[in-house]
PQR file with spaces between the fields and no chain letter, atoms N, CA, C, O and H, PARSE charges and radii, in Angstrom:
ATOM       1  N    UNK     1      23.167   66.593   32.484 -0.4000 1.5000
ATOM       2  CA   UNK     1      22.173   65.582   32.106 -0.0000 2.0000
ATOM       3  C    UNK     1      22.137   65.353   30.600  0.5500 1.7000
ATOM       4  O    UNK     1      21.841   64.272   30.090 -0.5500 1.4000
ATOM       5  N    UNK     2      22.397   66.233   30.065 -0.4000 1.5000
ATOM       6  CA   UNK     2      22.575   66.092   28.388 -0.0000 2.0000
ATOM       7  C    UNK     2      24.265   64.811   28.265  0.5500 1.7000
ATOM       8  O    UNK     2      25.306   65.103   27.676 -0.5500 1.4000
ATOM       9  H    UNK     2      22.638   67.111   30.479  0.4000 1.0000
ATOM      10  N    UNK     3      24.089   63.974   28.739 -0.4000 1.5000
ATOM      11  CA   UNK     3      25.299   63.004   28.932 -0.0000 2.0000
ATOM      12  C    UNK     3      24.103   62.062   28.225  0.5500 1.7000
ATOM      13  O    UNK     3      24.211   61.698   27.054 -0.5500 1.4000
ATOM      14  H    UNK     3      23.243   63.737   29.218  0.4000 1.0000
ATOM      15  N    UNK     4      23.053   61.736   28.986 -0.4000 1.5000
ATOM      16  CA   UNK     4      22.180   60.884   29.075 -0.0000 2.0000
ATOM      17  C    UNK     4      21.196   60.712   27.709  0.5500 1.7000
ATOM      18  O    UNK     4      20.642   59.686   27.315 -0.5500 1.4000
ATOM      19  H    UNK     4      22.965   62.031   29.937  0.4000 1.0000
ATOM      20  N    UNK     5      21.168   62.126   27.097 -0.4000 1.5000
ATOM      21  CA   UNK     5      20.529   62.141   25.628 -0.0000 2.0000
ATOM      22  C    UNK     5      21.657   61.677   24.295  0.5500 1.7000
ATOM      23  O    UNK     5      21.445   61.169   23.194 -0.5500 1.4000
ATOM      24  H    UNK     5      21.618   62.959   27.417  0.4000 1.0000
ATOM      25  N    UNK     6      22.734   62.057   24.892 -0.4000 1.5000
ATOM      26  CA   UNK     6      24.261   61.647   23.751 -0.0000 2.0000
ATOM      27  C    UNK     6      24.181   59.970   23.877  0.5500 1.7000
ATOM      28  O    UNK     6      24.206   59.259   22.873 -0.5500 1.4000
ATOM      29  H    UNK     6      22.906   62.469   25.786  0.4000 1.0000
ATOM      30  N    UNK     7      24.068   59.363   25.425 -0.4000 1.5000
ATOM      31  CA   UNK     7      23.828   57.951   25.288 -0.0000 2.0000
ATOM      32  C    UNK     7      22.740   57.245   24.595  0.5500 1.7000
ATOM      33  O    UNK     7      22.925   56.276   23.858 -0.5500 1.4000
ATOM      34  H    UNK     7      24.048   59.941   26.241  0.4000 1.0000
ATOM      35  N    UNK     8      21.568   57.784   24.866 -0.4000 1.5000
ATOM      36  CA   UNK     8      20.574   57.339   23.848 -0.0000 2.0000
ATOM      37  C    UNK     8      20.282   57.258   22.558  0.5500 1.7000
ATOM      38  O    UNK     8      19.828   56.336   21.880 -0.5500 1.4000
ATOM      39  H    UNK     8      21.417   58.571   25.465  0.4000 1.0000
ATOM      40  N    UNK     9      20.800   59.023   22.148 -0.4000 1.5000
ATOM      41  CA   UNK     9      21.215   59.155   20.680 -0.0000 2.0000
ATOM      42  C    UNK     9      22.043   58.136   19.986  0.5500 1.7000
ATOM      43  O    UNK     9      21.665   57.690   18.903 -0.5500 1.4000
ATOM      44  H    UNK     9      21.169   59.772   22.698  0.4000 1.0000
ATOM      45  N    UNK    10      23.412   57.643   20.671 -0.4000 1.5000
ATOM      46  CA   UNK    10      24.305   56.949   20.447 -0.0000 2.0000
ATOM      47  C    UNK    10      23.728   55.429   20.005  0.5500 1.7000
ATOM      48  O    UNK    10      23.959   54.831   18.955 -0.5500 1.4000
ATOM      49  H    UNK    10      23.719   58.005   21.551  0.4000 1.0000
ATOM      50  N    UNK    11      23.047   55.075   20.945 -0.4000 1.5000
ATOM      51  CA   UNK    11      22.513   53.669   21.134 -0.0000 2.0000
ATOM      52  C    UNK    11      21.060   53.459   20.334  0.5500 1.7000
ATOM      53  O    UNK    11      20.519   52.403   20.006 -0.5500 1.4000
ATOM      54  H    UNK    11      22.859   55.561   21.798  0.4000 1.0000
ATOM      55  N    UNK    12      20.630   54.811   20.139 -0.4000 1.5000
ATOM      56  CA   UNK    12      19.576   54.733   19.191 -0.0000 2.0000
ATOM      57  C    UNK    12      18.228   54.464   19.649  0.5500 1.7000
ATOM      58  O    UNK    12      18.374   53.907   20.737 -0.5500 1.4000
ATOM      59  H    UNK    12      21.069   55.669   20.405  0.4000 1.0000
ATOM      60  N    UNK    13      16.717   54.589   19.333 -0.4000 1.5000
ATOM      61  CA   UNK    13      15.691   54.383   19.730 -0.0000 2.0000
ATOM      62  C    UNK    13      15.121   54.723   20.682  0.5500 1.7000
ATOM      63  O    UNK    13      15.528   53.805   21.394 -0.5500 1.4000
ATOM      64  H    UNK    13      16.598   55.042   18.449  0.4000 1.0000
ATOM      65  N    UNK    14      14.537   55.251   21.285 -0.4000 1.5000
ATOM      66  CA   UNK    14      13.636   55.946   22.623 -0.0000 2.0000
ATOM      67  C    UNK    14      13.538   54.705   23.701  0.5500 1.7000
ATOM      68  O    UNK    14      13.397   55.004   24.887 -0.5500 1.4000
ATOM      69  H    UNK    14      14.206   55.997   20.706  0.4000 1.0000
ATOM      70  N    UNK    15      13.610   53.273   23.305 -0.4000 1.5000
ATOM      71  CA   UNK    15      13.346   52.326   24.537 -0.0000 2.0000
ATOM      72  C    UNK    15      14.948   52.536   24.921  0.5500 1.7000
ATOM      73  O    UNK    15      15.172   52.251   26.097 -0.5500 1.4000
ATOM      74  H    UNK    15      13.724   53.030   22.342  0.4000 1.0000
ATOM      75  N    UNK    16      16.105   52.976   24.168 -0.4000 1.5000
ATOM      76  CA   UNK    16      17.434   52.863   24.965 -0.0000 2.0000
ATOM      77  C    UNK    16      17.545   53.950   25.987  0.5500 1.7000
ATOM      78  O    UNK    16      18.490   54.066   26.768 -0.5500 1.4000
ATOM      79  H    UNK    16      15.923   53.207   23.212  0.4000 1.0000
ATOM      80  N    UNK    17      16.174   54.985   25.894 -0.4000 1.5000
ATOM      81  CA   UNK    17      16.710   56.091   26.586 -0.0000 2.0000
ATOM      82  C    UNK    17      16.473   56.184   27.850  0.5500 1.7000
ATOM      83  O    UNK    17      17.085   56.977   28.565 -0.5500 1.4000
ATOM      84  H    UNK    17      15.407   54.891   25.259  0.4000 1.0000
ATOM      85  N    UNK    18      15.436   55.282   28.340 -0.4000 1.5000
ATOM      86  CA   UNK    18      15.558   55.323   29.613 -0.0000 2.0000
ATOM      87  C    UNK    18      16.503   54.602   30.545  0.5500 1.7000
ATOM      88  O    UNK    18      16.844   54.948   31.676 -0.5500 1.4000
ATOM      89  H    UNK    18      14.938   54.638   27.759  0.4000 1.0000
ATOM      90  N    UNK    19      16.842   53.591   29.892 -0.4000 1.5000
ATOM      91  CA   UNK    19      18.214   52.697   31.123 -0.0000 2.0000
ATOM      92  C    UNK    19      19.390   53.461   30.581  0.5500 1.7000
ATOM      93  O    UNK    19      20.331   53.183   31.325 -0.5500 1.4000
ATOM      94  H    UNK    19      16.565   53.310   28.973  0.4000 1.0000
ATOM      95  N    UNK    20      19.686   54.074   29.886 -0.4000 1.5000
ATOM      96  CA   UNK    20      20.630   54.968   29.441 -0.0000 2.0000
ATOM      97  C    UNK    20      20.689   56.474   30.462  0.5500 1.7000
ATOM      98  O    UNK    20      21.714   57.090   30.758 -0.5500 1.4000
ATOM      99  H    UNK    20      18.922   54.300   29.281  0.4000 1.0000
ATOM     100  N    UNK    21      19.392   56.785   30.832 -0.4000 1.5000
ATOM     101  CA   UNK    21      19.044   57.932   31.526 -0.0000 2.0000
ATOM     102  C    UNK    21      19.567   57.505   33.285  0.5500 1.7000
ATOM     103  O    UNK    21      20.308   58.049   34.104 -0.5500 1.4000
ATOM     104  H    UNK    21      18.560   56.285   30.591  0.4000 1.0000
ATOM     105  N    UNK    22      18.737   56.273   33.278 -0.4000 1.5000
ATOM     106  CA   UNK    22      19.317   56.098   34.554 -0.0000 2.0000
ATOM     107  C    UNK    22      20.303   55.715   35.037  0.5500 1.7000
ATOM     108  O    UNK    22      20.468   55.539   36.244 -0.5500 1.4000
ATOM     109  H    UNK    22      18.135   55.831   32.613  0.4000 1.0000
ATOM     110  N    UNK    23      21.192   55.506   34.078 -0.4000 1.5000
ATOM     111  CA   UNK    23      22.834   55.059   34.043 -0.0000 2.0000
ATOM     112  C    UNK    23      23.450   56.230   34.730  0.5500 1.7000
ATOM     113  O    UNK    23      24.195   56.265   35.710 -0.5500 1.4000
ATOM     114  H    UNK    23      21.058   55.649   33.097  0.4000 1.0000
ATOM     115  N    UNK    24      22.907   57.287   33.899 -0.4000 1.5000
ATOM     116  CA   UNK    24      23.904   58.566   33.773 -0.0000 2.0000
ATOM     117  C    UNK    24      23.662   59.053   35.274  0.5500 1.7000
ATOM     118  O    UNK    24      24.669   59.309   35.933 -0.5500 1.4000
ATOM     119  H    UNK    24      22.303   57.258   33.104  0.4000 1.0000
ATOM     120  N    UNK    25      22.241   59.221   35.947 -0.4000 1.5000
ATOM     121  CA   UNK    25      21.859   59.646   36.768 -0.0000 2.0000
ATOM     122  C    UNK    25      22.145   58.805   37.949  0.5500 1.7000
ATOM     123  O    UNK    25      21.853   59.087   39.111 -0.5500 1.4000
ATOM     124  H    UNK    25      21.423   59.013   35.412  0.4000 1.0000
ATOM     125  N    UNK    26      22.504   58.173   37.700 -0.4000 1.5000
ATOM     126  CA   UNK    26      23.338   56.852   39.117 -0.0000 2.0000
ATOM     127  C    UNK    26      24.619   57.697   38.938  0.5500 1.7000
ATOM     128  O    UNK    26      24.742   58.623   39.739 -0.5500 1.4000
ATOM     129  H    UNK    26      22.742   57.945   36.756  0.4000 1.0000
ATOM     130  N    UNK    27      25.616   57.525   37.996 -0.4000 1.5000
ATOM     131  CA   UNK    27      26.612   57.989   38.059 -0.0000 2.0000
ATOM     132  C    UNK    27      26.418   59.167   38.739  0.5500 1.7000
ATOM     133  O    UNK    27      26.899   59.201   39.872 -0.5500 1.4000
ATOM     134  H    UNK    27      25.516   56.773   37.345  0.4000 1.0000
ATOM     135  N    UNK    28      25.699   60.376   38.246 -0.4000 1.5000
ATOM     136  CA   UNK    28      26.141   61.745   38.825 -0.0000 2.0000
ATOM     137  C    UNK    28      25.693   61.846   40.310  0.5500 1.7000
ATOM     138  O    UNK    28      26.006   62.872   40.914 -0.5500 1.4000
ATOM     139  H    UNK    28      25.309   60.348   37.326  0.4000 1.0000
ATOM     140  N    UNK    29      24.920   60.783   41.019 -0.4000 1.5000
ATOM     141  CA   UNK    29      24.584   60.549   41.970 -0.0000 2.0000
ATOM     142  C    UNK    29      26.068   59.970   42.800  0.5500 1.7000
ATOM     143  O    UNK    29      26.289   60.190   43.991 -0.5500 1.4000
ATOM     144  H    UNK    29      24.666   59.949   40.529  0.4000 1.0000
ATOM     145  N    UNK    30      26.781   59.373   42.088 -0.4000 1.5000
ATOM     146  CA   UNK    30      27.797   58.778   42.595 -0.0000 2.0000
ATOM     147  C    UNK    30      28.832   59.416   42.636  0.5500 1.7000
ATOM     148  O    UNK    30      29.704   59.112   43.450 -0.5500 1.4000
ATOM     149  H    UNK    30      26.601   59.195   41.121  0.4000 1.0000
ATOM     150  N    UNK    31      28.985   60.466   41.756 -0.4000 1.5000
ATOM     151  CA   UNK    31      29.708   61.881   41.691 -0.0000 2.0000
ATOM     152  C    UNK    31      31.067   61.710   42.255  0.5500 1.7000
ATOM     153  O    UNK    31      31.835   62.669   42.318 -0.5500 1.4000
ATOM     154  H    UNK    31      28.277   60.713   41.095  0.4000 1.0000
């Protein structure tokens, strides 16, 4: 899940972190 904080970090600002969060978490869902 620390995938999902590197994307936000990356993209910057706390509003990127949630569609960033749920990006990651679709993916590992999709595994």
């Amino acid at each position: 899940m620390k995938q999902a904080g590197q994307i936000a970090a990356r993209q910057g600002g706390p509003g990127s972190f949630i569609p960033a969060f749920l990006d990651a978490l679709y993916q590992e869902v999709q595994g």
